[in-house]
C-alpha positions in Angstrom: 0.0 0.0 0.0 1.2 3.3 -0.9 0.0 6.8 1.2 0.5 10.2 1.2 -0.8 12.4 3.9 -1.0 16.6 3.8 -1.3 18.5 7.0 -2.8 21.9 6.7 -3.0 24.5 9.2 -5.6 27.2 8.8 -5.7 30.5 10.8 -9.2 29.4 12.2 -10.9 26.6 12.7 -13.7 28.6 11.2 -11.9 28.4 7.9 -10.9 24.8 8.6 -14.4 23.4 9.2 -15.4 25.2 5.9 -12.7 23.6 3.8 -13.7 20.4 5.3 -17.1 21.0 4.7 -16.2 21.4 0.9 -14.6 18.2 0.5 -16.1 16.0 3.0 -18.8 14.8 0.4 -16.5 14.1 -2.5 -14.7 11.5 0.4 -17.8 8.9 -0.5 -18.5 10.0 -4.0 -14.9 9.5 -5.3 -14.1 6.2 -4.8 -12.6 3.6 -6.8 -10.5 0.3 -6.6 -7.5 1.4 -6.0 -7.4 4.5 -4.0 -9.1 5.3 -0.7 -9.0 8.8 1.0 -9.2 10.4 4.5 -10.4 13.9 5.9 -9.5 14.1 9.4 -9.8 17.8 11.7 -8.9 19.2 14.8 -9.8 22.0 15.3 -7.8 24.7 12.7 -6.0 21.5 11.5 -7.0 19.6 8.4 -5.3 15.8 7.5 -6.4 14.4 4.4 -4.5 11.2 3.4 -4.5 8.9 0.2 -4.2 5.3 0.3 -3.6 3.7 -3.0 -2.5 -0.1 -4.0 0.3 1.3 -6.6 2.1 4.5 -7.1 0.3 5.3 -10.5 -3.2 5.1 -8.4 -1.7 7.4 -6.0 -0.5 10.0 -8.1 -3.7 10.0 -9.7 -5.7 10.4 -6.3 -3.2 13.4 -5.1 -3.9 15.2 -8.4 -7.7 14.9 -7.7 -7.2 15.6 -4.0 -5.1 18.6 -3.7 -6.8 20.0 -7.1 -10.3 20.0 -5.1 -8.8 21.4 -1.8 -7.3 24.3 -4.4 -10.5 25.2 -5.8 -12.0 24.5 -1.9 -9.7 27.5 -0.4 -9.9 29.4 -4.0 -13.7 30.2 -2.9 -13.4 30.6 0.5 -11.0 33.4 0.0 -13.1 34.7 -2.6 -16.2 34.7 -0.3 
């Protein structure tokens, strides 16, 4: 099993909860056989890990992951 896991801090846990709010329904909806993914926060903290069976999965679900956290904080700094 291969995994990568990104920690971000946010300056509130305001901002955190609304970042995790964005993504927390893609979690379910973007599933497939080979990669798995976790959204995990404490307070201003934000852990979101992928878990794929080969490193071509996982590249694949890190491109999809950090490209929706990207557009996530794009419109929250926007609102």
């Amino acid at each position: 099993m291969h995994e990568t896991t990104v920690e971000l801090s946010y300056r509130s846990s305001d901002r955190a909860a609304t970042i995790e709010a964005a993504l927390r329904p893609e979690v379910g909806a973007i599933a497939g056989d080979r990669t798995t993914v976790s959204l995990d926060r404490a307070g201003a903290e934000l852990e979101l890990t992928v878990r794929a069976s080969d490193p071509v999965a996982l590249r694949a679900g890190q491109n999809t992951w950090l490209g929706l956290l990207e557009v996530a904080e794009t419109v929250q700094t926007i609102r």
